[in-house]
C-alpha positions in Angstrom: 35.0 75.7 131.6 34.4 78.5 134.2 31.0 79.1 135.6 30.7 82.4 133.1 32.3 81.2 129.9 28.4 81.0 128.6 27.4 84.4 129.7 27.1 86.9 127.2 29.1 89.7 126.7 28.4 92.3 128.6 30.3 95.2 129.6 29.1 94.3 133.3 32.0 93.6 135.8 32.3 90.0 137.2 31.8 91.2 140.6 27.9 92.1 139.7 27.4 88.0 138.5 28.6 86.7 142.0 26.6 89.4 143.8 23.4 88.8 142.0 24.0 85.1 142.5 24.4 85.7 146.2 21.7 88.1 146.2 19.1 85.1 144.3 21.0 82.2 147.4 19.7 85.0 150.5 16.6 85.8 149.2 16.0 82.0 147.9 17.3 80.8 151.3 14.9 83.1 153.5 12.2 81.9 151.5 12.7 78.7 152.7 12.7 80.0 156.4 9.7 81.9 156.0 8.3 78.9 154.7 9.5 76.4 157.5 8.2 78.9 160.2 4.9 77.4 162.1 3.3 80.7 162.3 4.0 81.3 158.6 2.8 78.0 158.0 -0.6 78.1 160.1 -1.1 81.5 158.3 -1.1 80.0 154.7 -3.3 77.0 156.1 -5.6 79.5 157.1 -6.5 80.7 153.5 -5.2 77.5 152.0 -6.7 74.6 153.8 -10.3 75.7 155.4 -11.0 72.4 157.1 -7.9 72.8 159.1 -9.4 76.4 160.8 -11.5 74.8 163.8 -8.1 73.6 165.1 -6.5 77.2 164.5 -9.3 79.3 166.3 -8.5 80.7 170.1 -11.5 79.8 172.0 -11.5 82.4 174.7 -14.6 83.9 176.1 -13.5 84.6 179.6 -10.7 86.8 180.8 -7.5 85.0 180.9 -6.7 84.5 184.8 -5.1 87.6 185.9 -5.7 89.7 182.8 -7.9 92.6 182.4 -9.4 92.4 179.0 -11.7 89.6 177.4 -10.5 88.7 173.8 -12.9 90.8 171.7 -13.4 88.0 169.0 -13.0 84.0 168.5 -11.3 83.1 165.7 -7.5 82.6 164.3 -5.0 85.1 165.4 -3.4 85.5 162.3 -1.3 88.8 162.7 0.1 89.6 165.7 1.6 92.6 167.4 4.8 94.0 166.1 4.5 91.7 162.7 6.2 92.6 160.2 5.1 90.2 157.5 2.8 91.6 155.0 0.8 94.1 154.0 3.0 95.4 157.2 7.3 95.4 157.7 9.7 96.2 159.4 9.9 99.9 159.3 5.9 99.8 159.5 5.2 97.2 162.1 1.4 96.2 162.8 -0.1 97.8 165.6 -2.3 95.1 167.0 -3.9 92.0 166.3 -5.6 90.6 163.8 -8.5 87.5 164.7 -9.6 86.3 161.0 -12.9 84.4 161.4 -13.7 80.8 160.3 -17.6 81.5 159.6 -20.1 84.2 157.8 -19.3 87.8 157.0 -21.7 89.5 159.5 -21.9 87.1 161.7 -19.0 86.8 164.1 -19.5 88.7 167.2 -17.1 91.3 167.9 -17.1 92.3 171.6 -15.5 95.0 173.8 -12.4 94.0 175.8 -13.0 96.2 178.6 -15.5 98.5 180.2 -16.0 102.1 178.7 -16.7 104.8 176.6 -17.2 104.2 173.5 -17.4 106.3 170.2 -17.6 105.9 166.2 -16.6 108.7 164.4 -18.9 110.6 161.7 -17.3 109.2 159.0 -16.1 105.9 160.7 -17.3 102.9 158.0 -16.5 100.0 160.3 -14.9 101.0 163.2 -15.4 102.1 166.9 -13.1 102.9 169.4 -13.5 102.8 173.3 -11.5 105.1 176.3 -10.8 103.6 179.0 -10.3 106.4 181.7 -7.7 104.1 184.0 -5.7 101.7 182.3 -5.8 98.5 183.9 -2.4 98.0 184.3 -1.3 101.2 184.7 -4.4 103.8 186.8 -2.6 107.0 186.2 -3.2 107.0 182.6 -6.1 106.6 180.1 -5.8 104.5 177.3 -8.4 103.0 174.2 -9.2 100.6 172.4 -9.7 100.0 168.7 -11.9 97.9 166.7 -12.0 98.4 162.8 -13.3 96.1 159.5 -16.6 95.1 160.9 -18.1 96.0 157.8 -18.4 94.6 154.1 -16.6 95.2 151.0 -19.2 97.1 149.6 -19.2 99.7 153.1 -22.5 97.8 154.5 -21.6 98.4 158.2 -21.7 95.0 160.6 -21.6 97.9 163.9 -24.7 97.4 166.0 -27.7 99.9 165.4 -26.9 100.8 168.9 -23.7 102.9 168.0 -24.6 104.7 164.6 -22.4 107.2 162.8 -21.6 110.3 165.4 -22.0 108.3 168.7 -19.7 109.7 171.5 -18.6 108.7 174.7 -21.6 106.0 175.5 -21.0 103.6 178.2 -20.3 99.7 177.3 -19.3 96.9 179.9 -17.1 94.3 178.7 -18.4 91.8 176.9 -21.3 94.3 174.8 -21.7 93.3 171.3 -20.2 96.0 169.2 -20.7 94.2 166.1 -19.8 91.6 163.7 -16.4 90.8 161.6 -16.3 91.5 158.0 -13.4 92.8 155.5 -13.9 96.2 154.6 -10.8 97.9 153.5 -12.2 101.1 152.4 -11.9 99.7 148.6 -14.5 97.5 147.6 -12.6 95.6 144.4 -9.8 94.7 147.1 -11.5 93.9 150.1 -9.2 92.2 153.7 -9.9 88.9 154.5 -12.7 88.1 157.1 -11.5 89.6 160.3 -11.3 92.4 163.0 -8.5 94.4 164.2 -7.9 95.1 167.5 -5.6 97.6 169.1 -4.8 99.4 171.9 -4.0 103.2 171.5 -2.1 105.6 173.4 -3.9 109.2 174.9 -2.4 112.4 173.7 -2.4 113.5 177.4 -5.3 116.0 176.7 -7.9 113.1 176.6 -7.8 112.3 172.9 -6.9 109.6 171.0 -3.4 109.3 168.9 -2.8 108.2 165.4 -3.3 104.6 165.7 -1.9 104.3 161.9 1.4 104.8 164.3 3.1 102.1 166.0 4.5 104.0 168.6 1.4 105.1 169.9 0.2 101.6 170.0 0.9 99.3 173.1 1.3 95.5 172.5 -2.0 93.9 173.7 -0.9 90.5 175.6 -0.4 91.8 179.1 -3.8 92.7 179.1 -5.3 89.6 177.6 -2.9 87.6 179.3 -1.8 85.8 176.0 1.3 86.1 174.4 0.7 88.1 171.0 4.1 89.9 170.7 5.3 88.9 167.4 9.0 89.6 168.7 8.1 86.5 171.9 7.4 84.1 169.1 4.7 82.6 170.7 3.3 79.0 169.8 0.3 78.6 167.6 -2.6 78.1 168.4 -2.5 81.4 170.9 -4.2 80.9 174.3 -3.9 82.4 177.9 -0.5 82.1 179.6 0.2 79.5 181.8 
């Protein structure tokens, strides 16, 4: 008996059986890759297996030798530069790093990575973003940094009292507390999980900003932690400074 003597029917050409049996062998098959990958795997264990995230958090609270920036938050670094993995993909790439906290919303500090000036838009819920007039690694330009979900589900803001809504271009060192991690996604009934996101954004060329919702006006954050966080390097997990 052949493999479709059961099959109904159908005025559906044999061609379409094999292809949707290939189809269910690829997608079943890259399952099982996703599944076997370590980074995939620490990422479940994360949610999955809470007594195994003290071995998963970067401890980093100095500069990694020969790198600009501090890492602006302990915890897991869960979502890396350039993932593609959800909510993000291929076409839509994420556009810095996620650290997911092992602790208290509200009570992870969130720190800046690098001296400058920094401002939180009228409207800005959770988030705060710092310009830093002379890249580090590259003086002729200016570049920023973004920090975003230090806030609640509900919108109760974790951003120190120091920066409130409309605060422009005031002076932090590296290392000032900017605030705490929570999950604030803008919708309270479907809130992130218990982290910050951290990104570096491009300038316009006139001194503002650019869309950091755009991955090409994002720049991949590792040279200037002096970790690898390039999701492209595949880099080992746990995440700590280059050797």
């Amino acid at each position: 008996m052949g493999l479709f003597s059961n099959l109904p029917r159908l005025p559906v050409p044999r061609w379409v059986w094999w292809g949707l049996l290939v189809l269910i062998l690829v997608l079943g098959g890259r399952a099982l890759i996703a599944a076997l990958n370590p980074r995939n795997r620490a990422f479940y264990a994360w949610f999955a297996e809470p007594n195994a995230r003290p071995a998963m958090v970067t401890h980093q609270t100095e500069a990694c030798p020969g790198a600009p920036f501090v890492l602006p938050a302990q915890g897991f670094i869960g979502l890396l530069y350039g993932d593609p993995r959800g909510p993000y993909s291929v076409v839509r790439p994420h556009q810095g790093i996620d650290i997911f906290g092992n602790g208290e919303l509200g009570t992870l500090p969130v720190v800046a990575a690098y001296d400058g000036y920094l401002t939180r838009e009228q409207d800005w819920v959770s988030a705060v973003i710092i310009r830093h007039p002379e890249d580090p690694l590259d003086p002729s330009r200016q570049i920023w940094t973004y920090y975003t979900h230090m806030a609640g589900p509900q919108g109760n803001s974790f951003i120190h009292e120091a920066f409130p809504p409309g605060t422009r271009e005031v002076f932090v060192e590296q290392g000032t507390l900017l605030g705490f991690m929570g999950n604030y996604s803008g919708n309270a009934g479907n809130p992130t999980g218990h982290h910050v996101h951290f990104s570096i954004v491009r300038d316009d060329g006139l001194g503002h900003y650019t869309n950091e919702l755009q991955f090409e006006n994002t720049l991949d954050p590792g040279p200037y932690l002096g970790m690898t966080v390039n999701y492209g390097a595949n880099p080992p997990i746990p995440i700590g400074c280059n050797e």
